[in-house]
N, C-alpha and C positions, 0 to 999 in steps of 0.2 A: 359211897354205896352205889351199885351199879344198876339203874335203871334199864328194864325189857326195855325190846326193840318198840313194842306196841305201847308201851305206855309213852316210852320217848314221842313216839311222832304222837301221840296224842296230845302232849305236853307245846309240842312242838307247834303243833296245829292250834292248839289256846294261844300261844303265845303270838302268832301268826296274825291270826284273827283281833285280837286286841291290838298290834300296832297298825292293823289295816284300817281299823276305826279312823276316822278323821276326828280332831280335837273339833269341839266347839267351842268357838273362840267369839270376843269382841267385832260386832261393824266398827269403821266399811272396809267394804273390798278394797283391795291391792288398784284394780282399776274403776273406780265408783262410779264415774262415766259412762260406761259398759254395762257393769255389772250392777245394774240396779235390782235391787232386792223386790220380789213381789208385794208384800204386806211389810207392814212396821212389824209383824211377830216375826216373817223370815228368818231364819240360822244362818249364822257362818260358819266354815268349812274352813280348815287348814291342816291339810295331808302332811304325812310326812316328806319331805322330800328328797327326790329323786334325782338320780345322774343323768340326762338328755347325752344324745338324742335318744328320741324315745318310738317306740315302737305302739300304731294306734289303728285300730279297726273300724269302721263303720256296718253296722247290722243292719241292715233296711227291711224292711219287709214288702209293702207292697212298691210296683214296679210301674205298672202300666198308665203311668198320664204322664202330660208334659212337665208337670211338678218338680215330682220323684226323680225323673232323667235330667233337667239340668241341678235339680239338687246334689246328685251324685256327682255332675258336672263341676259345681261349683267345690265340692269338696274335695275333690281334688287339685281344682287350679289354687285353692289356698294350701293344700297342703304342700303342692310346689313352690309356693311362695314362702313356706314356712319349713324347708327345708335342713335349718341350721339346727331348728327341734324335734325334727320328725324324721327317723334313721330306715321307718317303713310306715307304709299307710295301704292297708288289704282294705276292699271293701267287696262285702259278700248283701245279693240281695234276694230273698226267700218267698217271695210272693207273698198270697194269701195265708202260708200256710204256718200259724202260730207253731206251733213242735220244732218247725224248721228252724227258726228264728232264734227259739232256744240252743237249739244245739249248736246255731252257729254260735253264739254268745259261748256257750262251753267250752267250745274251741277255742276261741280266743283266749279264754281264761288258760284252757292248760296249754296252750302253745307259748304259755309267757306276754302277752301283751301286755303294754304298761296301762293302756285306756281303752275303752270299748262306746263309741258312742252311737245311738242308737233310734230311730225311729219306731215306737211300739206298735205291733199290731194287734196286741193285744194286753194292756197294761195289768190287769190282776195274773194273767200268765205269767207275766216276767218277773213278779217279785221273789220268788224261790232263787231263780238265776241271778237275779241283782243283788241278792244278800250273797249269794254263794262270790261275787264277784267281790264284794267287800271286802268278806273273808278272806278272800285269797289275794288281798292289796292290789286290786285290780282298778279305777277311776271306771263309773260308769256316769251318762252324761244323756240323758237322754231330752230330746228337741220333737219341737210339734203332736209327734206323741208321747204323748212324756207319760209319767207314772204318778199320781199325783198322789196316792195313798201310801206312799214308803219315801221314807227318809235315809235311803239306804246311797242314795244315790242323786246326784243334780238332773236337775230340771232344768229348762230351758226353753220361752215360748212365749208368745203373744196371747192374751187374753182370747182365748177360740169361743169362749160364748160369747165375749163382745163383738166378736167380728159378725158373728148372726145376729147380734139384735140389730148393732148397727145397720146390715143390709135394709130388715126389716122396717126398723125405726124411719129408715129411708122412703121406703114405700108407704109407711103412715103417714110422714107428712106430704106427700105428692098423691095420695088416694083419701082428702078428706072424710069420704063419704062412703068408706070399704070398699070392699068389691073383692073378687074372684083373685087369688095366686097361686101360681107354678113354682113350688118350692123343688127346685132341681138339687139330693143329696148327693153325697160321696157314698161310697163303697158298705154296704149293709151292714153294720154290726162294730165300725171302727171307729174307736174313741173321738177321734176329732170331727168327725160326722157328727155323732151322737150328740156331741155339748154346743156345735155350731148352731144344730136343729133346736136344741135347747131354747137358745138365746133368741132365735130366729121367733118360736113361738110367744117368746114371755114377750117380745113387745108389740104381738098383737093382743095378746090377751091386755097389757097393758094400755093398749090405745082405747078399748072401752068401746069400741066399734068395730061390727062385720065383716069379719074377715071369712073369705071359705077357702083354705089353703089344699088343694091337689100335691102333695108328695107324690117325686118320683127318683128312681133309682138313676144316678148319672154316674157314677163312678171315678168323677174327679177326670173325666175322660171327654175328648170330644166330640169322638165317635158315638160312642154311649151316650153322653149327654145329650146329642143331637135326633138320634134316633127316639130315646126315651121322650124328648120333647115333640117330635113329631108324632109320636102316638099319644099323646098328652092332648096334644091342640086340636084333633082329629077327633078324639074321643069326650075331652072334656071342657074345650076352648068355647069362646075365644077367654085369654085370661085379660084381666085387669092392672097385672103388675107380674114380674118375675124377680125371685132371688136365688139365685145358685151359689154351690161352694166351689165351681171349678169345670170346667166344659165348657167354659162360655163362650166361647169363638164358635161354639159347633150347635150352639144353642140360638146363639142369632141365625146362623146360617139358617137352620130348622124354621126358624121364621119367616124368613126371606122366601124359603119354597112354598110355604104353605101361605106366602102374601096376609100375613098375621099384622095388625097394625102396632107398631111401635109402642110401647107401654113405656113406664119406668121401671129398672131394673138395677137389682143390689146387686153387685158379684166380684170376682176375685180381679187378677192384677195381671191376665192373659193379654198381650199386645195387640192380640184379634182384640180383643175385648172392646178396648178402649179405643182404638181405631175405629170401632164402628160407632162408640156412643160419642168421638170428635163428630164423626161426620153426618150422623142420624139426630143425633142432641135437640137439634131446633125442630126437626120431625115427629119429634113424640120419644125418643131414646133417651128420655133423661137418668143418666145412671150416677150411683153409688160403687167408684171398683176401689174396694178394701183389702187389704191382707197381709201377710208375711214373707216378704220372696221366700225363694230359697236358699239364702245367703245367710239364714238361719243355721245353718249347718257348720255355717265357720267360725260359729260365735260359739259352737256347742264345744269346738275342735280347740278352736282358741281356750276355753272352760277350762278342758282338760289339760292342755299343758300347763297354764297357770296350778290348774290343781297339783299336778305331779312336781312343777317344782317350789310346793310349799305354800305359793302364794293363797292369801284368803279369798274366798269366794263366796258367793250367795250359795244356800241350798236350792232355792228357784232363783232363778234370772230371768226377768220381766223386758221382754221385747215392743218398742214402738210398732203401734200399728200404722200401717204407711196406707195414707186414703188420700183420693181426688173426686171431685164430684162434679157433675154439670155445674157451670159452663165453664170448669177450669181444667179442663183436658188441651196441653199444648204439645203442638210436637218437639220433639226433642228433650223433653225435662219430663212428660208423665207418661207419652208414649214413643213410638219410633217409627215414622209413618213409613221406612222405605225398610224395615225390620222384619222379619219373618213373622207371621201371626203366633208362630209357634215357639212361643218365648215370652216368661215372666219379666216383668218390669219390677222394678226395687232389687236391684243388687248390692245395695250397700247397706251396711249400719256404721255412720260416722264418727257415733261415737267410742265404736269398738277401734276404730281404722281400719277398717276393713269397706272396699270396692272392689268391683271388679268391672271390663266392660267386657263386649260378649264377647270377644274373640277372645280371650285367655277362658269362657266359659265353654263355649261352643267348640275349642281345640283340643276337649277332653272327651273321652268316651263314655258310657254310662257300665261299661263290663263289669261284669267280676272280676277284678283284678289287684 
């Protein structure tokens, strides 16, 4: 009996969609090293597989800090290193603007890519596109900002409210007695902001003692940070403690002009950063720098080849959180004293094998390309 054209591709399309599925299969992963599962409920994953080399997208969305640009950095010097599986590697970045992000994800889907991995800018947004990506046997893979309400798709990321309480928890125990802090966020309204601020708060409330925390907008940016912290100190200083998610190099500077005295301070894994809490440390600089490089990104990349050729993988993948704290800032292992400020520390995840040093980082561009 001869089947329409329309009921075919409809047939055609179920049929599509159900091999796209990924089996749920038995732990552990293929590499269990690596890919450690977030909770003992975690899923595993095992796609159908696919003929390499393979063709893989990164979607970014926002652009502007030093983060973002060597993360794009780093994604590409692994994707050269990872050559013998990777036949194209496009990466497109969309700023702030969620729609964008979608559509470039679209793209990718109907231009045939075999993986799309992704930085969310907006994670309830993306779940229509990331099922649409299922369906169409597409590996989606998304890191730091990940998607945490659909199973549509791998995850990929360090615990982001741990990284806030931790900052915070820092300043509880170096401010027995509370007091005044400059919560420096990221970018208004973006998921890794949002659960960092989370955590950041639960362990003051947690510590049982006066905390008055001043939020302000830094945008994961130096410039911004610095500025928003100078109109901070100016307006509502002096503070008793600071934690930022990112500007931090621009954030001491901000202090240094305004001759602010040294506090203790939670913050991320910027080489200013930690450069200055080596050399301030004994002055009142005593910091907490916590976080993910950006070398997360090759773990997401790495994900998805494993996924495409078969291999079993976590639904989340649970990233170490890489921390140093007063007085164990040394040069050469947690900072780079003759290294540009403007560059994340932690390029490695050992367990994955995966390193880099800067110059196969810093010899890539950040373009769309």
């Amino acid at each position: 009996m001869a089947i329409s054209t329309t009921a075919g591709a409809l047939l055609a399309l179920a049929a599509g969609a159900a091999a796209a599925a990924p089996e749920i299969v038995a732990g552990p992963a293929s590499d269990p090293q690596c890919y450690v599962p977030r909770t003992s409920e975690t899923k595993f994953f095992k796609y159908e597989a696919k003929t390499g080399p393979f063709r893989i997208a990164l979607a970014n969305g926002y652009i502007a800090n030093l983060w973002r640009i060597q993360m794009i950095q780093t994604a590409k010097a692994y994707a050269t290193q990872q050559a013998t599986d990777i036949a194209e590697f496009k990466v497109v970045s969309t700023g702030d603007d969620v729609a964008a992000q979608i559509a470039a994800i679209n793209n990718f889907i109907d231009s045939g890519y075999d993986a799309v991995v992704v930085n969310a800018q907006n994670a309830a947004a993306l779940v229509p596109v990331i099922r649409r990506a299922k369906d169409a046997g597409v590996v989606l893979v998304a890191f730091d900002g990940t998607v945490d309400n659909s199973e549509d798709l791998i995850n990929v990321n360090v615990d982001q409210e741990f990284m806030g309480y931790n900052w915070a928890k820092w300043l509880v125990q170096h401010l027995p007695d509370g007091g005044k802090i400059l919560e420096v966020r990221g970018p208004a309204g973006h998921p890794v902001d949002d659960i960092r601020h989370v955590g950041v708060m639960k362990a003051f409330e947690e510590s049982g003692k006066k905390f008055d925390v001043v939020s302000v907008a830094g945008g994961w940016d130096d410039a911004k940070a610095q500025k928003a912290t100078a109109d901070a100190i100016a307006t509502s200083g002096p503070f008793d403690g600071i934690t930022a998610q990112g500007g931090d190099t621009g954030i001491i500077q901000a202090m240094k002009d305004a001759a602010h005295p040294w506090v203790p301070f939670g913050g991320e894994m910027e080489n200013g950063f930690r450069k200055a809490c080596a050399e301030f440390g004994d002055a009142g600089l005593k910091c907490s720098s916590s976080g993910s490089g950006p070398a997360q990104v090759a773990v997401a990349i790495k994900v998805a080849i494993d996924a495409l050729k078969g291999n079993v993988v976590p639904q989340y993948v649970a990233l170490p959180l890489s921390s140093t704290e007063y007085p164990n800032f040394k040069d050469g292992e947690s900072y780079f004293k003759d290294a540009s400020d403007n560059f994340f520390v932690g390029n490695s995840y050992p367990t994955c094998g995966i390193n880099f040093n800067a110059q196969e980082i810093l010899g890539q561009n950040e373009a769309n390309n």
